[in-house]
C-alpha positions in Angstrom: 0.0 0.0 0.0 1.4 3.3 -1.2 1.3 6.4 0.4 -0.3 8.0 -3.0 -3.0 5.1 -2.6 -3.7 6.3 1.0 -3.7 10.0 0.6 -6.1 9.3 -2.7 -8.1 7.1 -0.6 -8.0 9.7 2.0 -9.6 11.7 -0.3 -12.2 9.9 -2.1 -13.6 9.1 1.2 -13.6 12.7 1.9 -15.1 13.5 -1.3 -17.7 10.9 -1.0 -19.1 11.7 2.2 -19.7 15.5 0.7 -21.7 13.6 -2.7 -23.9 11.7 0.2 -24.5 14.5 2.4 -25.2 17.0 -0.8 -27.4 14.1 -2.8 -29.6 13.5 0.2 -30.0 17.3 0.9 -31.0 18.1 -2.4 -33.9 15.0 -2.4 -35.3 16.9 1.0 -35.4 19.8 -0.4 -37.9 18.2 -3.5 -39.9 17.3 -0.6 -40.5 20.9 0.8 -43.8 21.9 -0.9 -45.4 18.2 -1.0 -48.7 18.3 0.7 -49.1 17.9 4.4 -50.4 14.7 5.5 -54.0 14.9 6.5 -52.9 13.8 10.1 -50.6 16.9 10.6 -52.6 19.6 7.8 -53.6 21.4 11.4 -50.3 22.4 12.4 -49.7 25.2 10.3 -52.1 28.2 9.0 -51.5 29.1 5.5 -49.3 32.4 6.7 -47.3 30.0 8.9 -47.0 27.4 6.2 -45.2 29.9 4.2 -43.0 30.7 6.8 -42.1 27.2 7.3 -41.5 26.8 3.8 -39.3 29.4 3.6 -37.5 28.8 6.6 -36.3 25.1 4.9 -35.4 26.5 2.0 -33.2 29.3 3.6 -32.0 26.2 6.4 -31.2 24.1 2.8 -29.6 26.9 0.8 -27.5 27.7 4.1 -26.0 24.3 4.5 -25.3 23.9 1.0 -22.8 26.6 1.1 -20.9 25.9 4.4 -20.6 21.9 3.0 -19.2 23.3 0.2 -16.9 25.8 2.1 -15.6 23.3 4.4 -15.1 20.8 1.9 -12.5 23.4 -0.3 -11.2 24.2 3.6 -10.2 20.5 4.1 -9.1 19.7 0.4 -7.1 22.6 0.4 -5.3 21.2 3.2 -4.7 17.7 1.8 -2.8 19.4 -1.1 -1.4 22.4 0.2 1.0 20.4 2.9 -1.2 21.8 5.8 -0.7 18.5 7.9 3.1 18.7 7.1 3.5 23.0 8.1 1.7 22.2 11.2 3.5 19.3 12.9 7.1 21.0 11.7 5.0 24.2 13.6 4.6 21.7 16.7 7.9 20.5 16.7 9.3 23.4 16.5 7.5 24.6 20.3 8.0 21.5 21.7 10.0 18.6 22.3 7.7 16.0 24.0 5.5 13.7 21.3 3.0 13.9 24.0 3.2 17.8 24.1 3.3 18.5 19.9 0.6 16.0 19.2 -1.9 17.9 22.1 -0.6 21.3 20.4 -1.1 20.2 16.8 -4.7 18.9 17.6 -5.6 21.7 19.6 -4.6 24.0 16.2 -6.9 21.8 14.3 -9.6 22.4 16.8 -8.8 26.5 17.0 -8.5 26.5 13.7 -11.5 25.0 12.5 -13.5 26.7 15.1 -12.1 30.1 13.8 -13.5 28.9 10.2 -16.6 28.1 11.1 -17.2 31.1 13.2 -18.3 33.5 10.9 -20.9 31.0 9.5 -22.5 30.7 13.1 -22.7 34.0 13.5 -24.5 34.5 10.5 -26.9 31.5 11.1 -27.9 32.7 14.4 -27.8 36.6 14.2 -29.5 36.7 10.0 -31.3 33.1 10.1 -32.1 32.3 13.1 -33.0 36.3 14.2 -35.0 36.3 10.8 -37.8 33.5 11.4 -38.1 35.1 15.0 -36.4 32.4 17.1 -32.9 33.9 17.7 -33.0 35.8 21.6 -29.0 35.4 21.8 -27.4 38.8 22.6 -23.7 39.7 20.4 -22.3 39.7 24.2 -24.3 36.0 25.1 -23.3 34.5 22.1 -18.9 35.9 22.6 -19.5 34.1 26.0 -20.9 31.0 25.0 -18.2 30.2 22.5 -15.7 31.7 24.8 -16.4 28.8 27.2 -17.2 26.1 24.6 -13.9 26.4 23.6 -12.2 26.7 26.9 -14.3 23.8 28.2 -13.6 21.9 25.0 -10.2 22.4 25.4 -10.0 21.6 28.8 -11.9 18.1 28.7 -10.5 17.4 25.6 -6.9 18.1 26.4 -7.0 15.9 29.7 -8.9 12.8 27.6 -6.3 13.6 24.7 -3.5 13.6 27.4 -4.9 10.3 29.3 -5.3 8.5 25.8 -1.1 9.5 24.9 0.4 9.0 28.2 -0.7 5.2 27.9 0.1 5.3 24.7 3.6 6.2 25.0 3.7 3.5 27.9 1.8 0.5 27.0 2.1 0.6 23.0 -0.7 -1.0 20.8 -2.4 -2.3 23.9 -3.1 1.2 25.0 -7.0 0.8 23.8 -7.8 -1.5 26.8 -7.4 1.6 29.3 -8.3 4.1 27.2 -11.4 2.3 26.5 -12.1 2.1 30.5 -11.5 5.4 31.1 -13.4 6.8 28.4 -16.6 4.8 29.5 -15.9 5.7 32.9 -15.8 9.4 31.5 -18.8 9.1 29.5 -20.9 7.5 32.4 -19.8 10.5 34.3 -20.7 12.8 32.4 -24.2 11.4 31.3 -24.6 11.1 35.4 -23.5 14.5 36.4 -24.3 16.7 33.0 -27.2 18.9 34.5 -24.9 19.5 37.4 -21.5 20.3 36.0 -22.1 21.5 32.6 -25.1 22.9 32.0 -24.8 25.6 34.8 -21.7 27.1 32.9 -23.9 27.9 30.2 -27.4 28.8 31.5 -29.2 29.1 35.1 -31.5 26.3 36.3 -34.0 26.7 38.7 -36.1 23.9 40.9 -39.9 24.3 39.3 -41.9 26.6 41.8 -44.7 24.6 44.0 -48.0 24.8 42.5 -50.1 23.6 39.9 -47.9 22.1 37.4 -45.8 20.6 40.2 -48.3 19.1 41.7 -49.6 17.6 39.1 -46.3 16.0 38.0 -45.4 14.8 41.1 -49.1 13.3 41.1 -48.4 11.5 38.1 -44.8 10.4 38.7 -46.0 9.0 42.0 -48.9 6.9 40.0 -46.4 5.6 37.7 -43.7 4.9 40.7 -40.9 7.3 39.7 -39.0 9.6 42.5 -39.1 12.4 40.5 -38.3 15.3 43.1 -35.9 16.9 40.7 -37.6 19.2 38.4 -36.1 21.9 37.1 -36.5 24.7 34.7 -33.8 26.1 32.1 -33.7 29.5 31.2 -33.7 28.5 27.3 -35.6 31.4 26.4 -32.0 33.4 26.7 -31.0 32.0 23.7 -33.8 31.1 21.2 -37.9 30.9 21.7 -37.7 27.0 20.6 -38.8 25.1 23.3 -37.5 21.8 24.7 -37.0 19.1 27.7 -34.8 16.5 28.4 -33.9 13.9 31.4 -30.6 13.3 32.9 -28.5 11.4 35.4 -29.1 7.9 37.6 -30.6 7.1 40.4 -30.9 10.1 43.1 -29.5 12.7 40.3 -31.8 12.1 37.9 -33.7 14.8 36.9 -36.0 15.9 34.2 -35.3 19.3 32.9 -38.3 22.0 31.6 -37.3 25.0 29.2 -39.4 28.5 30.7 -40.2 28.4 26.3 -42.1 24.9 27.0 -43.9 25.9 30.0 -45.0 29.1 28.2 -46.1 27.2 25.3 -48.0 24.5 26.6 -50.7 23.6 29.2 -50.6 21.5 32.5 -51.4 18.3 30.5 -49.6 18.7 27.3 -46.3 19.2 29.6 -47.2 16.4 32.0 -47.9 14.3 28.5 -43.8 15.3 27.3 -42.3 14.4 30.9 -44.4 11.2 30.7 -42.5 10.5 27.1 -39.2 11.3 29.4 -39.9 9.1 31.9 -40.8 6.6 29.5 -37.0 6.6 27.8 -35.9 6.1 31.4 -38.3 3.2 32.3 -37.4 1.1 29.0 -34.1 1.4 30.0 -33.3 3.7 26.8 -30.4 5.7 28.5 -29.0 2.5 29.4 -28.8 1.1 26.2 -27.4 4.2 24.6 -24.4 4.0 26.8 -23.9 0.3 26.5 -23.7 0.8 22.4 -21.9 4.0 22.4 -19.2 2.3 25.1 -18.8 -0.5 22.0 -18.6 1.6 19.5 -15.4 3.3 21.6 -14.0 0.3 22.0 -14.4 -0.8 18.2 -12.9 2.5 17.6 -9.7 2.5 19.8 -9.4 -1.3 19.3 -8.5 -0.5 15.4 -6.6 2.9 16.0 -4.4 1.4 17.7 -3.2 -0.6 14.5 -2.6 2.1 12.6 -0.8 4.5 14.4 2.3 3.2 14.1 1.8 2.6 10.9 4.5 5.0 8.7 2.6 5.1 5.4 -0.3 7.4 7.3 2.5 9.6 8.0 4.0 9.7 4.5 0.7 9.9 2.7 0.4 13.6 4.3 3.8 14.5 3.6 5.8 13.4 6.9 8.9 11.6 7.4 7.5 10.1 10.9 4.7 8.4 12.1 2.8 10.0 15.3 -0.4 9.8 17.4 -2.0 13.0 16.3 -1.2 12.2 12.3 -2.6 8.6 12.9 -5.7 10.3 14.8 -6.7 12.8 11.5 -5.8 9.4 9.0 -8.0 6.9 11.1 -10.8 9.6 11.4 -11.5 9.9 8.0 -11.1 6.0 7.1 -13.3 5.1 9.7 -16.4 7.1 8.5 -17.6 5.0 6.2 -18.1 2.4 9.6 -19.3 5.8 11.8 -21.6 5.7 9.2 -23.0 2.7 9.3 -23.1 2.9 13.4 -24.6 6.0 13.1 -27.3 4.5 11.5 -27.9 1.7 13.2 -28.1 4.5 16.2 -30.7 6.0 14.2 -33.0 2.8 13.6 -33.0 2.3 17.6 -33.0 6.0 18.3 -36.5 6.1 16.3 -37.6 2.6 17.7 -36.9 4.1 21.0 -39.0 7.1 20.5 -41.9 5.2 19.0 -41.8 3.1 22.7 -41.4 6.4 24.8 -44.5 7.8 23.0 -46.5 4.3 24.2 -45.8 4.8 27.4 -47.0 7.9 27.4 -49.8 7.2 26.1 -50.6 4.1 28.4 -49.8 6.0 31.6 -51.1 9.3 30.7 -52.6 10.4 27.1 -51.9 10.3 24.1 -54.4 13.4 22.9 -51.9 15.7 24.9 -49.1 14.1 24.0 -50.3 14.8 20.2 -51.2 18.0 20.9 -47.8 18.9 22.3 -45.8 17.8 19.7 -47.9 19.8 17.1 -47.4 23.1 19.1 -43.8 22.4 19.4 -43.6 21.6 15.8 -45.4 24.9 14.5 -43.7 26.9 16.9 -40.2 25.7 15.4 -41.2 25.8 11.9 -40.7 22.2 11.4 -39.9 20.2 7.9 -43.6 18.2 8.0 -42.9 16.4 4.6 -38.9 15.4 5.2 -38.0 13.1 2.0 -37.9 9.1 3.4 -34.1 8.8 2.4 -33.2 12.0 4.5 -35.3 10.7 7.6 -33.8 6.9 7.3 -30.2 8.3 7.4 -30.5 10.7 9.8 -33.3 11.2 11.8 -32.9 10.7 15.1 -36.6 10.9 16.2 -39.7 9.7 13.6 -41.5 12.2 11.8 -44.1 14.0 13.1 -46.7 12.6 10.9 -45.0 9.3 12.2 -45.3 9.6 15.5 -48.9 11.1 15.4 -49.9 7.8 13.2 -48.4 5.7 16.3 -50.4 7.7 18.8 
């Protein structure tokens, strides 16, 4: 195998997953003005319709550009010796492997987040501000990537360090404790996200006694979950989409309420969504999404550490020497045709799982409110009611809304 074999594979594969993402795009957006299901015709009025239209098509025309744009950023890299200026960059501030591999992926990181930066803004601050669902102040939204990237580099960095220190002592067989401490990470995090991340970014609040705690508690009681940990998100900060989400085991689990849900939506329509959360955590959903994700690291490390060492990576991208952070950029593109694949297979379940939190819903509490949530949340986001089947199969994570209302 020749390093002109690799760097061309390197690149098809590249150039391959931009086709794929662009085809699929371009087959959703034939699907924008299709007629609405009969199921779902009541979500939108005919002025919100347009809206919605609208809003796809700017969404579509959007992310057709910045593929594009990244995918000249990344070529231009391959052939322009980027890989090679940056590690002799590297090298040149540091001594330890350890040390220049952290630097040169931390450039990589900076460098792409610096890219990419002007695109955000412009989603969020023309888009997004546009439609009506952008909130995010120019100081909010300096902050939040401020400590994104800070946090980012943080965790990242002391993962990143973990993974090369035992790489640089135990060789190939470094995988077995990367791949323990990374679940052990992971579990961590899912336990202890509401608690250690989330507050650096927004302000949580226990839900206030009354009506709509009472009632919850009422119905968490009937279905035998301890759920004394309801909180609400100040999500309206940022954007006027609305949203919840569960978290953590045992004692810290939690269910989490955005202030732009609870203004949305009545007493039953929200007890209807936390019944749907509860129901992920009573199939065992969060469980099994750990379990796969925890294989799928192990599938991962388990064939990185083949190639690292191996020098035609290295000379493919123009350098004399084989490293960690050259074999991490070379093994991240070849394995995306298997991410691929797993991510799909994540998808299937994802949906499945969905489908069985909606059941239990509607067994425990029901399913009218549960329907009538997830319209109002739909029209209030603008939602894509007539995705194309291709788009939705590869990368949906939850059914349709027409879907889901055909379940209920």
């Amino acid at each position: 195998m020749s390093p002109e074999f690799v760097f061309y594979s390197l690149i098809t594969i590249i150039i391959l997953n931009f086709l794929k993402d662009y085809y699929l795009s371009f087959l959703n957006s034939k699907n924008f003005d299709n007629k609405i299901p009969d199921e779902v015709s009541d979500v939108f009025d005919k002025e919100k319709y347009l809206k919605s239209q609208l809003y796809k098509k700017t969404q579509y025309s959007f992310s057709k550009l910045s593929r594009i744009f990244g995918l000249l950023i990344i070529l231009s890299f391959f052939f322009l010796d980027g890989f090679y200026f940056l590690d002799e960059l590297c090298k040149n501030l540091f001594d330890s492997p350890v040390l220049v591999s952290l630097c040169f992926l931390a450039l990589i990181y900076v460098g792409n987040e610096v890219l990419s930066l002007p695109l955000s803004f412009y989603y969020t601050f023309v888009i997004e501000e546009r439609f009506g669902f952008n909130k995010t102040t120019l100081k909010l939204f300096v902050l939040d990537k401020i400590k994104s990237w800070i946090l980012t580099l943080l965790l990242g960095g002391t993962v990143l360090s973990f993974l090369l220190y035992q790489y640089e002592s135990l060789g190939n067989n470094f995988w077995i404790t990367a791949w323990i401490f990374l679940t052990l990470v992971s579990i961590l995090l899912n336990a202890f996200y509401s608690q250690l991340i989330v507050p650096i970014f927004n302000k949580q609040t226990k839900l206030e006694d009354g009506e709509l705690r009472s009632k919850i508690e009422s119905y968490s009681n009937k279905v035998g979950f301890d759920l004394s940990n309801i909180f609400v998100i100040d999500g309206s900060r940022r954007s006027t989409k609305a949203n919840a989400y569960f978290s953590g085991f045992g004692k810290q689990k939690r269910v989490t309420l955005y202030d732009t849900l609870i203004r949305k939506l009545n007493t039953n329509q929200i007890i209807a969504v936390i019944a749907h959360e509860i129901g992920h955590y009573k199939k065992n959903h969060i469980v099994y999404n750990i379990f796969f994700s925890t294989l799928q690291s192990g599938l991962m490390l388990y064939l990185l550490s083949f190639l690292l060492e191996m020098p035609v990576f290295a000379e493919a991208l123009g350098l004399n020497t084989s490293s960690f952070h050259i074999g991490i950029i070379c093994f991240s593109i070849l394995f995306s045709p298997i991410s691929e694949l797993i991510s799909l297979t994540f998808n299937y379940f994802s949906r499945k799982f969905e489908y069985e939190a909606d059941e239990y819903a509607k067994k425990t509490f029901d399913g009218k409110y549960l329907v009538e949530a997830l319209k109002i949340l739909s029209k209030d986001s603008l939602s894509n009611l007539t995705p194309h089947p291709k788009y939705v199969w590869w990368y949906y994570s939850h059914p349709t809304l027409f879907q889901r209302i055909s379940r209920l």
